[in-house]
C-alpha positions in Angstrom: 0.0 0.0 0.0 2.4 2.4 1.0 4.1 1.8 -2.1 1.2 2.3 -4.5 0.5 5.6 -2.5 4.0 6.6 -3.6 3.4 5.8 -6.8 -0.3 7.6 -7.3 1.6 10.6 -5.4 4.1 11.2 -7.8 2.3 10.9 -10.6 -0.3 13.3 -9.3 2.2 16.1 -9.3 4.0 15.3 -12.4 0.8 15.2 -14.5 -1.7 17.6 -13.5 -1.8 20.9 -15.0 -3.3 24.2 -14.7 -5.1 26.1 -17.3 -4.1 29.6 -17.5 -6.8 32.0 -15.6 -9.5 33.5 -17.2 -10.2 37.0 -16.7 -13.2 38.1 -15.2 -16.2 36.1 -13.5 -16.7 32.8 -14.0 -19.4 30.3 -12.6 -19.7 26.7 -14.0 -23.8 25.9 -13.8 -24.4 21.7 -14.4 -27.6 20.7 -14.9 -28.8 17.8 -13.0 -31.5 15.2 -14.0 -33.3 14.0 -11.2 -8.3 20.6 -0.1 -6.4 23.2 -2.2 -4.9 26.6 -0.8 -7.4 29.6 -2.5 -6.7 31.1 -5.2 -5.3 34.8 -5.2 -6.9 35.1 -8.7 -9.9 37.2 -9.2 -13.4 35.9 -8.9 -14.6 33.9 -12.1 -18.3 32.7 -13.0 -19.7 29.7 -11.6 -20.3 26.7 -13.6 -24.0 25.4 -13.7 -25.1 22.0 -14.4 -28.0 20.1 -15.6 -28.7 17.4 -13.1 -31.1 14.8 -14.4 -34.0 13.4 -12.1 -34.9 9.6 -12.8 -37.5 9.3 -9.6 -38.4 5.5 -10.2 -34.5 4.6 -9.8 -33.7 7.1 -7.2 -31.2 9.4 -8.5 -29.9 12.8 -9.7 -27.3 12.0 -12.4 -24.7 14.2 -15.3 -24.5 14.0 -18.5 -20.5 14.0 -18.4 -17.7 13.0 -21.6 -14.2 11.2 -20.4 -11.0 11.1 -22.6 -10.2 12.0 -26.3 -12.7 11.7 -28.4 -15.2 12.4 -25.6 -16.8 9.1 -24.6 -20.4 9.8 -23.4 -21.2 8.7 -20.1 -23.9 9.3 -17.3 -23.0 9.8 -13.5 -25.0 10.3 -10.1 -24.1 13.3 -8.0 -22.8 12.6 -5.1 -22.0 15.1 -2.1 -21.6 12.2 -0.4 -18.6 10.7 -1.9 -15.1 12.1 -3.5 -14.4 9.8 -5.9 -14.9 10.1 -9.8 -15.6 6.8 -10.9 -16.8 5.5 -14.4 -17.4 1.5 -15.4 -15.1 0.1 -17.6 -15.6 -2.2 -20.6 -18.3 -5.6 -19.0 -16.9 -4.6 -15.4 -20.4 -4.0 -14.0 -21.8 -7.3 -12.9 -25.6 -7.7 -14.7 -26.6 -10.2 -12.4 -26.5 -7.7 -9.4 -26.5 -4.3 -11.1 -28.9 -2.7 -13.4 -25.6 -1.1 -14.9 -26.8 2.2 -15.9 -25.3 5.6 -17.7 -22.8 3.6 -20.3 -18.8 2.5 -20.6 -15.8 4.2 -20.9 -13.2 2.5 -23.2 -9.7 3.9 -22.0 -7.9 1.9 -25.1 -10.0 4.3 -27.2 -8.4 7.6 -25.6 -5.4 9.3 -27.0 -5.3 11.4 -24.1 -5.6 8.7 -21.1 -2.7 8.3 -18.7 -2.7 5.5 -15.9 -2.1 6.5 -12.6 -2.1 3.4 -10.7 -3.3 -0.2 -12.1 -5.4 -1.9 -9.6 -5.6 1.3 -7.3 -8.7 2.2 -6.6 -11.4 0.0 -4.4 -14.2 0.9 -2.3 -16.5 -1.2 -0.6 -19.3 -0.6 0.8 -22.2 -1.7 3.4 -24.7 -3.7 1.0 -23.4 -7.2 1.6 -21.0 -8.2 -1.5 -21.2 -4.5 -3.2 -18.1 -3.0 -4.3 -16.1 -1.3 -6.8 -12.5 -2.0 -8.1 -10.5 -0.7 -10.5 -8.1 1.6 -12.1 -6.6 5.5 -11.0 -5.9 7.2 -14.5 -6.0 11.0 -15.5 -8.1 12.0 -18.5 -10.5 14.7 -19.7 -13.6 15.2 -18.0 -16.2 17.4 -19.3 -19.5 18.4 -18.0 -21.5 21.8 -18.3 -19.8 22.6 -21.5 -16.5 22.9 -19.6 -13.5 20.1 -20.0 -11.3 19.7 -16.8 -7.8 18.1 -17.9 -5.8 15.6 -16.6 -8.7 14.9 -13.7 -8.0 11.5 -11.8 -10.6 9.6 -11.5 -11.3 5.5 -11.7 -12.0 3.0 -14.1 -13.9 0.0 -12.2 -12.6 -3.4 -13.4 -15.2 -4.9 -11.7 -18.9 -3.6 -9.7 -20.9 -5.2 -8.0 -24.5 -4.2 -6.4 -24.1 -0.8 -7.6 -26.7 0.9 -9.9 -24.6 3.5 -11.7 -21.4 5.2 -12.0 -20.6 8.1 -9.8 -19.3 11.6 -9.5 -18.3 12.3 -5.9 -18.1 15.7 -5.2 -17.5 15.7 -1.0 -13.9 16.4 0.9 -11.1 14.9 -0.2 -10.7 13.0 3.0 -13.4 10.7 1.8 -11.5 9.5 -1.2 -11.0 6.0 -1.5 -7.1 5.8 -1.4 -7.7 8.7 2.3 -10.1 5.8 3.8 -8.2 2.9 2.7 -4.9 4.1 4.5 -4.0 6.3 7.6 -1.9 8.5 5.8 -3.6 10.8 4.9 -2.9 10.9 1.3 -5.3 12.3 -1.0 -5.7 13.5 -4.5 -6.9 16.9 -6.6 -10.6 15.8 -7.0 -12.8 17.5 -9.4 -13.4 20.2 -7.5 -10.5 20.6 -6.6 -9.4 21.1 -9.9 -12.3 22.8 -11.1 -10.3 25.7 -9.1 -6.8 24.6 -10.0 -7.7 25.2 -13.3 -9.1 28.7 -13.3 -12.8 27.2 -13.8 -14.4 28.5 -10.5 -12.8 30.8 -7.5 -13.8 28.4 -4.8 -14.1 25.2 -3.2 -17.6 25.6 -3.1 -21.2 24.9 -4.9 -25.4 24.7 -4.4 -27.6 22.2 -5.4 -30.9 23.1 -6.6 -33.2 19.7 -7.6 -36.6 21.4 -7.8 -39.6 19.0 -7.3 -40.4 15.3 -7.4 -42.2 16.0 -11.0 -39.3 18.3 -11.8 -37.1 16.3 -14.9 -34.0 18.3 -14.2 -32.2 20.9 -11.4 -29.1 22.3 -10.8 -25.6 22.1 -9.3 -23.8 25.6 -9.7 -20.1 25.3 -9.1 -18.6 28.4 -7.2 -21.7 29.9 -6.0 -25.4 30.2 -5.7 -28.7 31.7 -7.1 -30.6 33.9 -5.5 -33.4 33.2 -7.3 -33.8 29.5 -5.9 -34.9 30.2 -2.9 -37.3 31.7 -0.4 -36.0 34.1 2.3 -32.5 34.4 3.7 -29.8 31.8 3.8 -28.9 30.7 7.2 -25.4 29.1 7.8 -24.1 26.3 9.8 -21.0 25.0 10.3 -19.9 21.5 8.9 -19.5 18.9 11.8 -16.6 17.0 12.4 -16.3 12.6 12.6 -16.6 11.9 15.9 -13.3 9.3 16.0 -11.1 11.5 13.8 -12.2 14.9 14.6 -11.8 15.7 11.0 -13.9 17.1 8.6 -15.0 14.1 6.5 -18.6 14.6 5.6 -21.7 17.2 4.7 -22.9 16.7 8.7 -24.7 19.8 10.7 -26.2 19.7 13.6 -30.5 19.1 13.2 -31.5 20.3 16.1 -36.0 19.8 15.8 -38.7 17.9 13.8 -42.3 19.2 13.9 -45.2 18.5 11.7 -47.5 20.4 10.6 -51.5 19.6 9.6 -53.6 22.1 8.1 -56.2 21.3 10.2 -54.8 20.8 13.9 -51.9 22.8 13.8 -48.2 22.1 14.3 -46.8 19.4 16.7 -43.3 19.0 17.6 -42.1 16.1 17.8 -38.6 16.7 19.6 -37.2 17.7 23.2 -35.4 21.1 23.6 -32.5 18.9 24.0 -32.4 17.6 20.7 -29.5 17.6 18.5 -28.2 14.9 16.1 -25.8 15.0 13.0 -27.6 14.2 9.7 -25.4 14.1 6.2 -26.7 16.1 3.7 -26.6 13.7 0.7 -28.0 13.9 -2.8 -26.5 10.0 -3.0 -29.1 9.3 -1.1 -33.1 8.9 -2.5 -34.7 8.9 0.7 -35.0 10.9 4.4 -33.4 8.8 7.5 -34.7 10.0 10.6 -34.7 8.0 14.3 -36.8 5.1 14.3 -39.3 7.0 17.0 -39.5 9.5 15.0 -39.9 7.2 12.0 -42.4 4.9 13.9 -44.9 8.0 14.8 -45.0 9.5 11.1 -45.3 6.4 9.2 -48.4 5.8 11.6 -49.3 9.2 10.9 -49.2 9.0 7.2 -51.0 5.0 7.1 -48.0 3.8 6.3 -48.0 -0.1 5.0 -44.6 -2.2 5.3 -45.1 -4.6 2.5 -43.0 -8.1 2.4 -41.7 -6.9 -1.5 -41.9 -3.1 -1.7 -41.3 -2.2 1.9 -43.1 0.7 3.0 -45.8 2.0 1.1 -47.9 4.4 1.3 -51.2 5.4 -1.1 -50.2 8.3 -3.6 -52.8 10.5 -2.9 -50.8 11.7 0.1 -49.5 13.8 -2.2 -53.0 15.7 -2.2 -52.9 16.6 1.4 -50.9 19.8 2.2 -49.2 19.0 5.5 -45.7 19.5 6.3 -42.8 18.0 8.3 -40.5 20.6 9.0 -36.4 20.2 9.9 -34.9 23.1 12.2 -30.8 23.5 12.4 -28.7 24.9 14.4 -30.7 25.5 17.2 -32.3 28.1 18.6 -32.7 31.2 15.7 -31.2 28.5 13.1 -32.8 27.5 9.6 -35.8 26.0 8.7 -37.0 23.8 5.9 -40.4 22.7 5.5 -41.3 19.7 3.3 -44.9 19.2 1.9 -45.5 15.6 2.8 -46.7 15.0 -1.1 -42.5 14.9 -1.2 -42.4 11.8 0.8 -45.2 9.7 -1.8 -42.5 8.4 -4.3 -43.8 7.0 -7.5 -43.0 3.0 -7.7 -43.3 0.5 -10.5 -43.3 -3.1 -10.6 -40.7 -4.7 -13.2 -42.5 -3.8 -16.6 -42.5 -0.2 -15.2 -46.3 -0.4 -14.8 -47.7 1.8 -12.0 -47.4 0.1 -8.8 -51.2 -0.5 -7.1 -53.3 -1.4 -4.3 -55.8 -4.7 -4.9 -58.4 -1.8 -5.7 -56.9 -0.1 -8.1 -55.4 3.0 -6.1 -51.8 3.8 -7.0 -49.1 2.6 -4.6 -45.9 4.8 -3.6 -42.6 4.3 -1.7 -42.8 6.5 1.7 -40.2 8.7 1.7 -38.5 8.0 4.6 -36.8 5.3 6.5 -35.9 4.7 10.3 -32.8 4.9 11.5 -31.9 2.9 14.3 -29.3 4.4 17.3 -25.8 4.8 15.7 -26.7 4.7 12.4 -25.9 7.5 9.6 -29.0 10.0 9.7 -29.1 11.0 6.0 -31.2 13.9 4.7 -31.6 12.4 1.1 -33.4 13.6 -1.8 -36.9 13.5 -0.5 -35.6 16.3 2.2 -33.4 18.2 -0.5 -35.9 19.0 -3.0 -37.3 21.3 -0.4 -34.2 22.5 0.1 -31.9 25.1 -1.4 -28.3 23.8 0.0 -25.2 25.9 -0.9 -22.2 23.6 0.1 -18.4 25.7 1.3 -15.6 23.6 1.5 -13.4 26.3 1.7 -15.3 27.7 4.9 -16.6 24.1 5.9 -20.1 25.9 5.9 -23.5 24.8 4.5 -25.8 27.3 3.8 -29.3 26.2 3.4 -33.0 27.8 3.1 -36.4 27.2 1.2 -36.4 25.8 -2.2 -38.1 28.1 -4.9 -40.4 25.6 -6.4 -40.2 25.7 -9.8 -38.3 29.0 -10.6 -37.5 29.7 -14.2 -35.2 33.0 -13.3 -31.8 33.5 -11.9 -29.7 35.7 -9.4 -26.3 34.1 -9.6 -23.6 35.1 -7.1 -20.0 34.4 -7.0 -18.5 33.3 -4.0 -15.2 34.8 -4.5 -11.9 33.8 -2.9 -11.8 36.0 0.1 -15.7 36.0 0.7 -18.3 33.5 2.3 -22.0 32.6 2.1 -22.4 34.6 4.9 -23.1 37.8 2.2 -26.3 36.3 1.5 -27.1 34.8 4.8 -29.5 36.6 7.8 -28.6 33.9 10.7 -25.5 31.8 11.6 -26.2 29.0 13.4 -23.4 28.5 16.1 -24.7 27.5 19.1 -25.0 23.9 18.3 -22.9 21.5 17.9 -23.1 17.6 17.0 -20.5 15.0 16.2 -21.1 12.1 12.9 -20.5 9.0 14.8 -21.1 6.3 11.7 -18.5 7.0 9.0 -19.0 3.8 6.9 -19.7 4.2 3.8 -23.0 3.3 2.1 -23.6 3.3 -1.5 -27.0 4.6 -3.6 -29.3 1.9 -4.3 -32.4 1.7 -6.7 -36.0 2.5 -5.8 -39.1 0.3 -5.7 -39.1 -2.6 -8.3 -40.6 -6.1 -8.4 -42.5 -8.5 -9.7 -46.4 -8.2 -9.2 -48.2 -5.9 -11.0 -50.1 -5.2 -7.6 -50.0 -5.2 -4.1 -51.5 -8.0 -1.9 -53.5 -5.9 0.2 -56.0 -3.1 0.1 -55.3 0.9 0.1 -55.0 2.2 3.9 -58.1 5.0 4.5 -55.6 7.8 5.7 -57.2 10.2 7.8 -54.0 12.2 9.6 -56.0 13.1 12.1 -53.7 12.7 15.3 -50.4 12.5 16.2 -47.8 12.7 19.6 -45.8 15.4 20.7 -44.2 17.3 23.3 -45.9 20.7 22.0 -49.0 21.9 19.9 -49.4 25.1 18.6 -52.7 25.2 17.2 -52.5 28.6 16.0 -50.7 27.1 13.1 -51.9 27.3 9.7 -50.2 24.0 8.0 -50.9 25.3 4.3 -47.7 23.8 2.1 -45.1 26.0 0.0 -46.7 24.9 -3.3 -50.0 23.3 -4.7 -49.8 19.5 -4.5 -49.9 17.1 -7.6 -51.2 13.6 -8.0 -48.6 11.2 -8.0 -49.0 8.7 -11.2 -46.4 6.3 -10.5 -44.7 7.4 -13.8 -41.4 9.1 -14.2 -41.0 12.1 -15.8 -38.9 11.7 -19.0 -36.2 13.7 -19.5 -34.7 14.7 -23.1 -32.7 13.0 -25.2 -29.1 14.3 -25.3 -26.2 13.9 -27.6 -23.0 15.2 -25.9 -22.1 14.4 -22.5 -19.9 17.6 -21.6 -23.3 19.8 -22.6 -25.5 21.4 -20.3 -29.1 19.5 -21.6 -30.9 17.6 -19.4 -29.4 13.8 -19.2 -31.7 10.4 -19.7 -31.0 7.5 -18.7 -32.3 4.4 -20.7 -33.5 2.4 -17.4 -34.9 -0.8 -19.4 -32.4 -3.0 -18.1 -33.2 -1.9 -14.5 -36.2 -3.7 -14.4 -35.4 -6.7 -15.6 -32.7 -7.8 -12.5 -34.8 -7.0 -9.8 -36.9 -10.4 -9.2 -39.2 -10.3 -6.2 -36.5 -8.0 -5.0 -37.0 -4.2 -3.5 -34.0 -2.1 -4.8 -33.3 1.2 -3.1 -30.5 3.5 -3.5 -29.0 4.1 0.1 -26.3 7.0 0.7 -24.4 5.8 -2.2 -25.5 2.3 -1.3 -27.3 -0.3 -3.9 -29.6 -1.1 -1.3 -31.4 -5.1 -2.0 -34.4 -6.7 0.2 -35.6 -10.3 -0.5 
């Protein structure tokens, strides 16, 4: 080990270069469908990114392009990760793996250099998943930019893991950091997104819109004001509890209340509660303590189903309730999420609707319990209500309201001597939490099986009472935005032809519903996620 980190070291500083600076601002903006020393340069625009949203699989993806010519390839996003890493030529195992977003041939790139044979590996908490494979340096292009020389991996072999991903977290979670007690990391892509004169900062906001939204958007180097409701408020990144290090996108959630239009709002936590949950977009669903869990799902007629877990009738999403997460404390930010967010379209394997023995539409519930030690992960079904501005540089999140919907932008560059405090009205200090479960989960695939319906009849939801430690009846309950009836179809996003361009990515999912059996599939925290 210690002499293949010698090796990747060297190599690292011989071969990466830096593009010469730009003037002026720059942002890079990527569309999505469903540490280095700053830089005295001046401030340069952010990048933005399309981000693709495939609901039925559970995942916001790229459209990115590796190596010379580009090779087109389709990656999740992943705060929760550091790692770039792309399947290689039949090294994703069909049998386990629905194999998704497309190869990347390194024979067929003039430009590829290997870093490391055999280098990279990550394992991860689904029994038998895993990833090895390759450390090379390459092209990578997404958002109409092309970062050069970025390492990354080519996996060899995969196992239980949907999709390629595109780790954008601290370098400290890199493979190669968790695999030795070194230290030793790599320039990761954002990393070099700043090396390279492409953004001012170690820093970007995610933006994934609603559950019927197609697309959203990750905006390297800064955020949009336009996005979202009200004021930022800041909290600081938590540290790992056995390290002390920052390692992961952990602040301190500090209450849980629910509201109902009708009764008003119940909290559901002590004063005294405070626990560290990861804000992760490689994650499809909401983990919160299995109490907590236990008194919502009753709450919301929850029905735990032998081959689709738990399930809940899609006309939730017609009732205008809200569960809402405070941070930081007293004073801290708050994000509200209509609970037609939590009613997740599902399938069975010929990507028919999922339904009740009457005829009602089925969907997954959108969260999952958590039992004591375990990772609390705020996962896509709490991120779409949220607009989360991520400072590496600061080891700051920044986090408010989503703008449902919003078809204008306010883009601001967080420049090299600046924070998101500028566009912040509260900084939440007086917390503090510690992330006690480091290991490492991967995404995993939502709802799929074999029946075309379930064995049992729709639950006649009423939400008419729940526990608490406080009402406030004065409360009014109405939700952010007007609900919509679930279908239990994904929306389908557009066609593209170039990976590196900032359209809206598709994946072609056909194969995914032909592995799954009479299994449930779920994408997990960067976890491929499979119960008999």
């Amino acid at each position: 080990m210690a002499t293949l980190l010698y090796r990747l070291c060297v190599l690292l500083g011989c071969l990466i270069s830096v593009a010469a600076a730009v003037p002026g601002p720059k942002v890079v903006r990527m569309q999505t469908s469903r540490i280095q020393p700053r830089s005295s340069i001046s401030k340069r625009s952010p990048l933005s990114v399309t981000i693709g949203n495939e609901p039925l699989i559970g995942l916001y993806y790229v459209n990115a392009s590796v190596g010379t010519p580009p090779q087109i390839v389709q990656l999740q996003i992943d705060t929760g990760s550091s790692d770039v890493w792309i399947f290689g030529p039949q090294s994703c195992n069909t049998s386990t793996s629905p194999c998704l977003g497309g190869t990347f041939d390194p024979s067929k790139s003039s430009t590829l250099v290997e870093v490391v044979q055999g280098g990279f590996s990550i394992q991860y908490d689904t029994p038998n998943s895993g990833v090895t494979g390759d450390y090379v340096q390459d092209n990578f292009g997404i958002g109409g930019m092309t970062v050069k020389n970025l390492t990354m991996a080519v996996a060899t072999e995969a196992d239980y893991v949907p999709t390629g991903i595109m780790g954008i977290g601290f370098d400290t979670e890199e493979s190669i950091a968790r695999a030795s007690n070194e230290g030793t990391v790599y320039p990761n892509l954002i990393d070099e997104l700043v090396n390279q004169n492409l953004i001012t900062t170690h820093s970007y906001s995610l933006w994934l819109d609603d559950l019927d939204s197609s697309s959203g958007t990750v905006l390297f180097g800064g955020y949009d004001t336009d996005k979202y409701s009200g004021d930022l408020g800041v909290l600081q990144i938590q540290p790992d509890a056995q390290s002390g290090n920052i390692t992961s996108m952990t602040v301190a959630w500090t209450s849980l209340s629910l509201t109902d239009p009708t009764s008003g709002t119940t909290t559901l936590t002590d004063d005294t509660f405070a626990e560290p949950a990861v804000l992760d977009s490689g994650t499809s669903l909401c983990g919160v303590p299995t109490d907590l869990y236990n008194q919502i799902a009753n709450f919301s007629g929850v029905i735990n189903d032998p081959n689709y877990g738990a399930i809940v009738v899609c006309n939730l999403s017609s009732y205008t309730g809200t569960l809402n997460f405070g941070f930081g404390g007293s004073g801290g930010p708050s994000v509200s999420v209509p609970f037609y967010e939590f009613a997740v379209p599902a399938t069975d394997q010929n990507n028919n609707p999922l339904t009740f023995e009457d005829g009602s539409a089925a969907c997954t519930f959108g969260l999952f319990p958590v039992d004591q030690g375990g990772d609390i992960l705020f996962g896509d079904t709490f991120l779409r209500s949220a607009y989360v501005v991520y400072d590496l540089d600061n080891l700051q999140i920044g986090i408010a309201p989503t703008n449902f919907n919003s078809t204008t932008s306010n883009i601001q560059v967080i420049g090299a001597s600046e924070t998101i405090v500028g566009g912040a009205t509260s900084i939440a200090s007086g917390v503090t939490v510690k992330q006690t479960n480091t290991a490492k989960v991967t995404p995993g695939i939502a709802k799929t099986g074999t029946v075309t319906s379930l064995a049992t009849k729709a639950p006649v939801v009423t939400f008419g009472a729940i526990s608490g430690v406080k009402t406030n009846a004065g409360a009014t309950g109405t939700a952010a935005k007007a609900p919509t009836t679930a279908t239990g179809t994904a929306a389908t996003p557009s066609a593209t032809k170039s990976a590196a361009s900032n359209t809206t990515p598709t994946f072609d999912i056909a194969a995914m519903f032909m592995i799954g059996g009479s299994s449930v599939l779920m994408l997990l925290g960067g976890a491929f996620v499979v119960f008999a």
